[in-house]
C-alpha positions in Angstrom: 8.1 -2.8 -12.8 9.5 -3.9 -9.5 13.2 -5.8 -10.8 13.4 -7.0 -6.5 9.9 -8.8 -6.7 10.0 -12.0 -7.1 6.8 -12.8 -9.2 7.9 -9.7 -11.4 11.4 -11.5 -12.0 9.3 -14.7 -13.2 7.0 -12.2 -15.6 9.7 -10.8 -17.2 11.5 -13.6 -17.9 8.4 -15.2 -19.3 7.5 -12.0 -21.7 10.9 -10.4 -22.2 13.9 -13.3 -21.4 17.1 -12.2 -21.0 18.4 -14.5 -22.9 15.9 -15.7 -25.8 16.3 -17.9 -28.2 17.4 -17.0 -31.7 15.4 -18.1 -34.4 16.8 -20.1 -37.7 15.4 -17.3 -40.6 13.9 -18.4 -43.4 14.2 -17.2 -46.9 10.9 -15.2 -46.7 8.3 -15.7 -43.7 4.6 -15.8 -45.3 3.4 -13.5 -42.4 5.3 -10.9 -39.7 3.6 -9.2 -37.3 5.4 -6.1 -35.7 3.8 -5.8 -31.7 3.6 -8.0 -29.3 1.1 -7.4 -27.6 -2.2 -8.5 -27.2 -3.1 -7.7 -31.0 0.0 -8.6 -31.9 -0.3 -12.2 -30.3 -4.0 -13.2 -32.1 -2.7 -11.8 -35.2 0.3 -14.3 -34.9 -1.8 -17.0 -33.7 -4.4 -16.6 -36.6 -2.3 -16.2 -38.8 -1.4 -20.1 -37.8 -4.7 -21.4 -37.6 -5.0 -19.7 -41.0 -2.5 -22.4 -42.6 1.0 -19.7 -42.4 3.4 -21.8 -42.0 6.5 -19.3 -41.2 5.2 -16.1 -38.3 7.8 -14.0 -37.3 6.5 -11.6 -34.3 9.0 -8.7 -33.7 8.6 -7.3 -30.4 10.6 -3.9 -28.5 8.9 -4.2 -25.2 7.3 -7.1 -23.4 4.9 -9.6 -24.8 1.4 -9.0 -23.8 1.8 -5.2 -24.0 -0.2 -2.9 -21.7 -3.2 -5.2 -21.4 -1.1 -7.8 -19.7 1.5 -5.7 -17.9 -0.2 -2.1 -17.1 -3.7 -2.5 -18.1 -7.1 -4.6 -17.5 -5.0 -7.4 -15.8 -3.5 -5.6 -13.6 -6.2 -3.0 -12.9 -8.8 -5.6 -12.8 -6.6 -6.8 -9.3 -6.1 -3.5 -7.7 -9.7 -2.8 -8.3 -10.9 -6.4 -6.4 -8.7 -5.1 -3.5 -10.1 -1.6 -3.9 -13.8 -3.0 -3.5 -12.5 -4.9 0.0 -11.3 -1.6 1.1 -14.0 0.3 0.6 -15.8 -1.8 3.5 -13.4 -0.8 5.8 -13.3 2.2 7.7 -9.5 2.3 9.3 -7.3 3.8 7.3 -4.4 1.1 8.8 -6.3 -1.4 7.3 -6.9 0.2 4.4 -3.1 0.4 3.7 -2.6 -3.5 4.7 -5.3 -4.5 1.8 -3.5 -2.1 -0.3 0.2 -3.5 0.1 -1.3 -7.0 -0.1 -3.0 -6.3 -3.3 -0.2 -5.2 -5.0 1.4 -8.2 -3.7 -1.9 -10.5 -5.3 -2.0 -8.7 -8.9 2.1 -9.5 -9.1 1.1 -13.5 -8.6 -1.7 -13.1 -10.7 0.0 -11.2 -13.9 3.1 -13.8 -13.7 0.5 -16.8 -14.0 -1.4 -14.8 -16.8 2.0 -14.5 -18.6 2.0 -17.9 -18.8 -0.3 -18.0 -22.3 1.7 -15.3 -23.9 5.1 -16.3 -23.2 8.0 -16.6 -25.4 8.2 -20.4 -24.4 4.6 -20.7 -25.5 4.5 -19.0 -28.7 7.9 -21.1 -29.7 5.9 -23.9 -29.2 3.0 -22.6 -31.2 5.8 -22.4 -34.1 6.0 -18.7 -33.9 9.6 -17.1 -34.2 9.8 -14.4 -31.9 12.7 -11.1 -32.3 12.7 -9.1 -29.6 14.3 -5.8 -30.7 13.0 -2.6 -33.2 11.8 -3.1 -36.5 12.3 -0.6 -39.1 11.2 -1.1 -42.8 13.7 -1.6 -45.5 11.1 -2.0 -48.5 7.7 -3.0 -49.3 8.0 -6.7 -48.1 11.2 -6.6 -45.9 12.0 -5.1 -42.3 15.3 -4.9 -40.5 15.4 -5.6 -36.5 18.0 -4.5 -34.6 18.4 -7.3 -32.0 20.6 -4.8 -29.7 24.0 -4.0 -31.2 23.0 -7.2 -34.1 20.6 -6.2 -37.3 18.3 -9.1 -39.4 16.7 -9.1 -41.8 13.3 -10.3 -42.6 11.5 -10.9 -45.7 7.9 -11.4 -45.9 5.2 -11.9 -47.9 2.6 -10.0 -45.7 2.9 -8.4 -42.8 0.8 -6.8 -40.2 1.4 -3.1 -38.0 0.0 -3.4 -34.6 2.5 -1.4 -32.8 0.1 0.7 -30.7 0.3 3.6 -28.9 2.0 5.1 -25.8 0.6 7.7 -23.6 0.3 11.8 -24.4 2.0 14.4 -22.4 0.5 17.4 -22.8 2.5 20.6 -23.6 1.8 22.2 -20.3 4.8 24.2 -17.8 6.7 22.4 -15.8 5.9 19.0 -17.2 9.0 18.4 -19.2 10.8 18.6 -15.3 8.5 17.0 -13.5 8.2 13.9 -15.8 4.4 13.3 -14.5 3.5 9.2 -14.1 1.6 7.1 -16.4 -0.9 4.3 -15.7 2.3 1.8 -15.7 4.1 3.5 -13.1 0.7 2.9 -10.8 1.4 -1.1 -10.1 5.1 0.0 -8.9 3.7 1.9 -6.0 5.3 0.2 -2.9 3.1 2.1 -0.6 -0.3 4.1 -0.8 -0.3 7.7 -1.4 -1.3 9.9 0.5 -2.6 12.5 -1.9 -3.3 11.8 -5.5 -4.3 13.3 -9.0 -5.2 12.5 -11.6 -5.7 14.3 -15.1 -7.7 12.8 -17.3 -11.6 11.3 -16.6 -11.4 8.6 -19.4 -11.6 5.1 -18.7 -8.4 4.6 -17.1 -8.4 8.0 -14.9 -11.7 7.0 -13.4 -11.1 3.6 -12.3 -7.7 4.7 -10.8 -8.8 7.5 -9.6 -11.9 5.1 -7.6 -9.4 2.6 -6.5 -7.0 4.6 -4.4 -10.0 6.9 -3.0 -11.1 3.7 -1.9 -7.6 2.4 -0.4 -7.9 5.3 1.4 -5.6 8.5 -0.4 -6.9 11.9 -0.9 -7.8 12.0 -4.6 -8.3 14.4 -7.3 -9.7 14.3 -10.3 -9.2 16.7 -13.2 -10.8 17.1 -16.5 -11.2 19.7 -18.9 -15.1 17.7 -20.2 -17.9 18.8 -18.1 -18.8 14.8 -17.5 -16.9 12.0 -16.7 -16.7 9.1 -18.8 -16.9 11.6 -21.8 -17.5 9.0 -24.3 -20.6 7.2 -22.5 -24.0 8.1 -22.8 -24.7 11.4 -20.7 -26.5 9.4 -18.0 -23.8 7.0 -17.5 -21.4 9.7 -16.7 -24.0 11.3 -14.1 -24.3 8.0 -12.6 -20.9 7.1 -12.3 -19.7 10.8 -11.0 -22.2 10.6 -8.1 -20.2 7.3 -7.0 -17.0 8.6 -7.4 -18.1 11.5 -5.1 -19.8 9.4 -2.5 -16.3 7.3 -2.7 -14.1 10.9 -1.7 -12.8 11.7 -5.0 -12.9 15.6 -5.6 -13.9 15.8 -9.0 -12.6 18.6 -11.2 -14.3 19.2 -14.0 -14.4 22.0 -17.0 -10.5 22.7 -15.3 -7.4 22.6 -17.1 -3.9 22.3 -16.0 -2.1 25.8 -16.1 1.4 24.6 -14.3 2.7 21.5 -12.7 5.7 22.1 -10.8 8.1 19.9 -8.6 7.8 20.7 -4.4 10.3 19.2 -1.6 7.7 16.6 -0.7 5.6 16.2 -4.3 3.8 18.1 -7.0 2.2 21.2 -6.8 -0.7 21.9 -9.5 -2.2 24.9 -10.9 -5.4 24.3 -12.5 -8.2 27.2 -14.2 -11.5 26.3 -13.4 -14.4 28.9 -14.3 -12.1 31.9 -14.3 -10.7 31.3 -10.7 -7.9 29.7 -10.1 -6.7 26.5 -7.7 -4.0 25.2 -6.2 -3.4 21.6 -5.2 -0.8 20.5 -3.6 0.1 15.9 -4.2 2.6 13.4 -3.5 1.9 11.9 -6.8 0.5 13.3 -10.5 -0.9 10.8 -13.1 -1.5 11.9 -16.7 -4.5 10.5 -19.1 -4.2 12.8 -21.9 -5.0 10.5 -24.9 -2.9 8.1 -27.2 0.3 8.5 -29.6 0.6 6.0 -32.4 4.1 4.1 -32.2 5.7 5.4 -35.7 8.7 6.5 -34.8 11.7 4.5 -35.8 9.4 2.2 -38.7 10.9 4.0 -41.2 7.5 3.7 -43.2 8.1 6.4 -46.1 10.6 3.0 -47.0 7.7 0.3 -47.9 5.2 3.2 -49.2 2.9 3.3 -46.0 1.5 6.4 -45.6 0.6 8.1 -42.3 -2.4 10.3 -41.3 -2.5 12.7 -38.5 0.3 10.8 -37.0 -1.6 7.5 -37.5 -1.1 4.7 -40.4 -3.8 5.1 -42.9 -5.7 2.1 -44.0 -8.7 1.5 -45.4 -11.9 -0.5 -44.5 -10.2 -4.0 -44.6 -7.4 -2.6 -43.0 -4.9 -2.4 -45.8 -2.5 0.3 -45.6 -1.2 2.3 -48.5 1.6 -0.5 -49.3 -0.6 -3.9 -50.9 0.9 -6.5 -48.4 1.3 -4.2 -45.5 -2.2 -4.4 -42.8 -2.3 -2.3 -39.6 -4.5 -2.4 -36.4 -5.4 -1.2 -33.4 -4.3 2.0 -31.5 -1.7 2.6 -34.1 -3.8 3.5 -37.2 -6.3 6.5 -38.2 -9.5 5.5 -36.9 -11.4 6.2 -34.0 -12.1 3.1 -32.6 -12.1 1.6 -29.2 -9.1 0.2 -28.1 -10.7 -3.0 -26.9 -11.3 -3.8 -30.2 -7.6 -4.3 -31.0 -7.9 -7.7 -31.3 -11.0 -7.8 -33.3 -9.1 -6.1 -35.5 -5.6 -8.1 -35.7 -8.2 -11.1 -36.4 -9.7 -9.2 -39.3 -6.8 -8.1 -40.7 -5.0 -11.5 -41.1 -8.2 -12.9 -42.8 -8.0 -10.0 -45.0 -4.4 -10.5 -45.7 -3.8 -14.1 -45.9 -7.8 -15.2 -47.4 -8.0 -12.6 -49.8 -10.7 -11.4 -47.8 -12.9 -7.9 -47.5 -14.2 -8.0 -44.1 -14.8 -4.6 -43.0 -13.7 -3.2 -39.7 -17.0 -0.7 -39.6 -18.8 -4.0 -39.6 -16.9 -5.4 -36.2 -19.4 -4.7 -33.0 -16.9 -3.0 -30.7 -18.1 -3.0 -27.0 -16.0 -1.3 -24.2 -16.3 -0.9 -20.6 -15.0 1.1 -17.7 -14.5 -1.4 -15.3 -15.1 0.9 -11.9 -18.2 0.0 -10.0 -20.3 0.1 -11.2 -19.1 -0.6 -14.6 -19.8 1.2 -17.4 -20.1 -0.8 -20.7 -21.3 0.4 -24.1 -22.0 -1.1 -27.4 -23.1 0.4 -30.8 -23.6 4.0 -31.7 -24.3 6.1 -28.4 -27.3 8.8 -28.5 -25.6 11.8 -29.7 -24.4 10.2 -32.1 -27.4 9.0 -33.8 -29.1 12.4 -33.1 -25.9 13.9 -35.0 -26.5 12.0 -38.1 -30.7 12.5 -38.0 -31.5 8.9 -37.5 -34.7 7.6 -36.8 -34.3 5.9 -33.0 -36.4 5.4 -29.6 -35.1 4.3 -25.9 -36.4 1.0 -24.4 -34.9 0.8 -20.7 -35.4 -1.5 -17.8 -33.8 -0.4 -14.2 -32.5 -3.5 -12.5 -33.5 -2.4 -8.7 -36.9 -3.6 -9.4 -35.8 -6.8 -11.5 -35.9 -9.8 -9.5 -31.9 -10.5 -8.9 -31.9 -6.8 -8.1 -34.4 -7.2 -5.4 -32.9 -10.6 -4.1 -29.3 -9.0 -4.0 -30.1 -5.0 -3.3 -28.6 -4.4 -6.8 -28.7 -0.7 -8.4 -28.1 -0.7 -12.0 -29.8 0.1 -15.8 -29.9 -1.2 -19.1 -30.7 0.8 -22.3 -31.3 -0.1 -25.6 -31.6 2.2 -28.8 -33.9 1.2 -31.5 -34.6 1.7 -34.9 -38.0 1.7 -36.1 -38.3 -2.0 -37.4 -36.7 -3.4 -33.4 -32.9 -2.6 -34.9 -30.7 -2.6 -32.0 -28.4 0.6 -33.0 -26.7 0.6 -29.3 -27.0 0.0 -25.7 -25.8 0.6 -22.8 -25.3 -1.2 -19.0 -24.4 0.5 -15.8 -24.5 -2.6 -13.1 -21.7 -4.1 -11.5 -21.4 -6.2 -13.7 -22.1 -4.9 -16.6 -19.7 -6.5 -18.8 -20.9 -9.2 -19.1 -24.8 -8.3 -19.1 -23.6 -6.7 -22.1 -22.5 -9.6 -24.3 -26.0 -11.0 -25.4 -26.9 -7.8 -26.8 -23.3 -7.8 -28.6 -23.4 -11.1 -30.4 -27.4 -9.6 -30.7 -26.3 -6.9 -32.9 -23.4 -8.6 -34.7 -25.6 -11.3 -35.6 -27.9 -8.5 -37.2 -31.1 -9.4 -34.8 -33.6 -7.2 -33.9 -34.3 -7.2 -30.1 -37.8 -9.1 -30.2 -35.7 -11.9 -31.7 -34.0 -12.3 -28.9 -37.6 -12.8 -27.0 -39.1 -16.5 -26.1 -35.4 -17.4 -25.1 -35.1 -19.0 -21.4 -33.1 -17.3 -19.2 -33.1 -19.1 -16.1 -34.5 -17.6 -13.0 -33.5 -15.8 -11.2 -30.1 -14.2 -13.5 -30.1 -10.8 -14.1 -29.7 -11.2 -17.9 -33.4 -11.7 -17.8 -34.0 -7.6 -17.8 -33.1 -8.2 -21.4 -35.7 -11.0 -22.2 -38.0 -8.6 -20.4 -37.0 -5.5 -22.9 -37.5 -8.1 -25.9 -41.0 -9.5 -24.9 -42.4 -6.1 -24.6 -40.4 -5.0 -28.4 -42.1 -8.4 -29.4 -45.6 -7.1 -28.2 -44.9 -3.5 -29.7 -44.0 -4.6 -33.3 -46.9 -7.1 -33.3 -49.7 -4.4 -32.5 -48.0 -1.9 -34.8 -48.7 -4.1 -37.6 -52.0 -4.5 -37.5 -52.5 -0.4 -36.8 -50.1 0.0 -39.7 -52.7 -2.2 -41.7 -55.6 0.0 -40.4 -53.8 3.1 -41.3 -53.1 2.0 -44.9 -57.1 1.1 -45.2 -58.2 4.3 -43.9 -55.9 6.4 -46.1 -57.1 4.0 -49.2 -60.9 4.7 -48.0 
């Protein structure tokens, strides 16, 4: 993070003050959530509207984490700018839009800051400790405040540390100390040439934004699709615009050396037998998640850890009774969007007695390039992995009626079970976040999808392609009864 820029000096000092205000400590705080970030913050806040009337949130970074300070916030901006570039065809100008978006998502993350600050949560009656916590026993931490170490006791508390970025164990890395998707919203000027390793969520919609702006970018993979958790024709979709944007996409190719060159980063990579050499100014690494473990001392409150991850169980509960933990830091493969879906569900479990389930929680993610990519549910392989019953009902929305009026590409596709179960779906649209949320609630709600049919949808929206899916599921289920009928008399006869 820039220290010189001015709307960077106002963020900090609204998620990590330099001089915050030490809170009076109670005998025992009924709940204390370790991470501050975005988790961290609803677990803290529900917690509240729960009835807890003593929070302590212990913090070692910035409140807000990566989703205010080097994820979808930020990204979100640079992308905007991205899409403005991409109409332009000199490179000068190309550069200006880049400069002044970085400028634009600076002014925008210091006003977001403004619902997670320290100031705010005070107010919310939330004591804050910014420092690392480490467990003493079973219902007390110790936080070392810099030099200064409380204690805190508590009745329950919640993990939602996270995660920090991989680096692989490839040669060279340890010297070259490759970039991480923070280090991207430092960049005072664009780069020239670019890679990036890694075609998850994050590498692609980097890896779109500065072909756009106008740099030379690789992309490098060792999946044979992009987007490798999507639905296969997702990923076909989206690599076709990455292309037609300039990326070079490099896929089935691993990283054999990285080393450091006068004027940037020189790369090895293997790809079907042959090797490659490419030659950057700057190196970004996507190679998966770590769990943020290190230093909470958990063998000390009886928290076991699984793969490097906290165990829990289904309501979240970790191996200690009044210990919960969420998000990226525990043992289950979940998206990371649903972090705060999970903080929520935890705290009910914790403080209500409660035994929500977190396989119950509909998760949906997206990949916010352009188009976006958003998924919800089980995807196809999935369901073909566990031999479940399922069928396709699609709709393209070039031929929808908002598609025609705006020259819009995009799909939406739904997996069924027999009875009209919605078991997934997927959007690829520009925006296909949001087309997504009906369907979401849809399936959390347990609906089938010719429920959600007879429901007006005004004219001309898009979200109508789904009220045309769910008429014709409506019409499907209503003629299979009576042929399920017939069937039964004949077999009788």
């Amino acid at each position: 993070m820039l220290a010189n820029d001015t709307s960077d000096q106002r963020f900090l000092e609204k998620v990590r003050p330099l001089r915050p205000a030490r809170p009076e400590i109670p005998a025992r705080y009924d709940f204390l959530v370790i991470g501050g970030g975005a988790s961290g913050i609803a677990a803290a806040r529900e917690a509240k509207r729960l009835g807890a009337e003593r929070i302590a949130l212990v913090e070692a970074g910035i409140l807000g984490g990566d989703r205010l300070a080097y994820g979808a916030v930020p990204m979100l901006a640079l992308l905007g700018g991205a899409r403005r570039a991409a109409k332009c065809a000199d490179l000068s100008e190309k550069r200006r839009i880049f400069a002044e978006t970085m400028e634009m998502m600076r002014r925008k993350r210091n006003r977001l800051a403004d619902d997670c600050s320290a100031a705010k949560l005070a107010s919310e009656g939330i004591d804050l400790f910014y420092g690392r916590a480490s467990f003493d026993g079973p219902k007390s931490v110790s936080v070392d405040l810099g030099g200064e170490k409380v204690r805190l006791e508590f009745a329950k508390a919640l993990i939602a540390s996270g995660a920090t970025n991989a680096v692989p164990q490839i040669p060279g890395f340890s010297e070259l100390k490759p970039l991480q998707l923070g280090d991207v919203f430092d960049f005072e000027a664009l780069p020239e040439r670019l890679a990036v390793m890694g075609a998850g969520p994050h590498g692609v919609e980097v890896a779109q934004a500065f072909a756009r702006f106008g740099s030379e970018v690789y992309l490098i993979d060792k999946s044979d699709r992009v987007l490798p958790q999507g639905e296969e024709r997702a990923s076909e979709l989206l690599l076709r615009q990455l292309e037609e944007d300039g990326v070079k996409v490099r896929l089935l190719a691993g990283v054999l050396e990285a080393r450091q060159r006068e004027n940037g980063v020189r790369l090895q990579i293997e790809r079907f037998g042959n090797d490659e050499r490419i030659d950057v100014d700057r190196f970004l690494v996507f190679a998966g998640r770590v769990p943020n473990v290190k230093g909470l001392a958990l063998e000390n409150c009886g928290v076991e850890v699984s793969s490097g991850a906290v165990l829990v169980n289904e309501h979240l509960q970790t191996t200690a009774k009044a210990i919960y933990a969420c998000g990226d830091v525990v043992a289950l493969a979940r998206s990371p969007q649903s972090a705060e879906a999970q903080a929520t569900l935890a705290v009910r479990n914790a403080l209500k007695f409660g035994r929500e389930k977190i396989s119950d929680l509909v998760v949906p993610w997206v990949a916010f390039t352009e188009p976006e990519i958003a998924h919800v549910g089980r995807t196809e392989a999935e369901l073909k992995a566990a031999g479940a019953e399922f069928r396709k009902a699609g709709i393209s929305f070039t031929d929808q009626e908002r598609g025609l009026i705006e020259e819009e590409d995009g799909e939406m596709e739904i997996l069924l079970g027999p009875k009209g179960e919605i078991l997934g779906a997927d959007v690829i649209h520009p925006f296909a976040g949001e087309l997504l949320a009906e369907i979401s609630l849809a399936m959390a709600r347990g609906l089938k999808l010719q429920e959600l049919a007879g429901i007006h949808r005004p004219f001309p929206t898009r979200i109508r392609a789904l009220g045309e899916l769910a008429e014709a599921e409506r019409r499907r289920q209503q003629s299979a009864g009576p042929a399920a009928r017939l069937r039964g008399l004949l077999r009788k006869g």
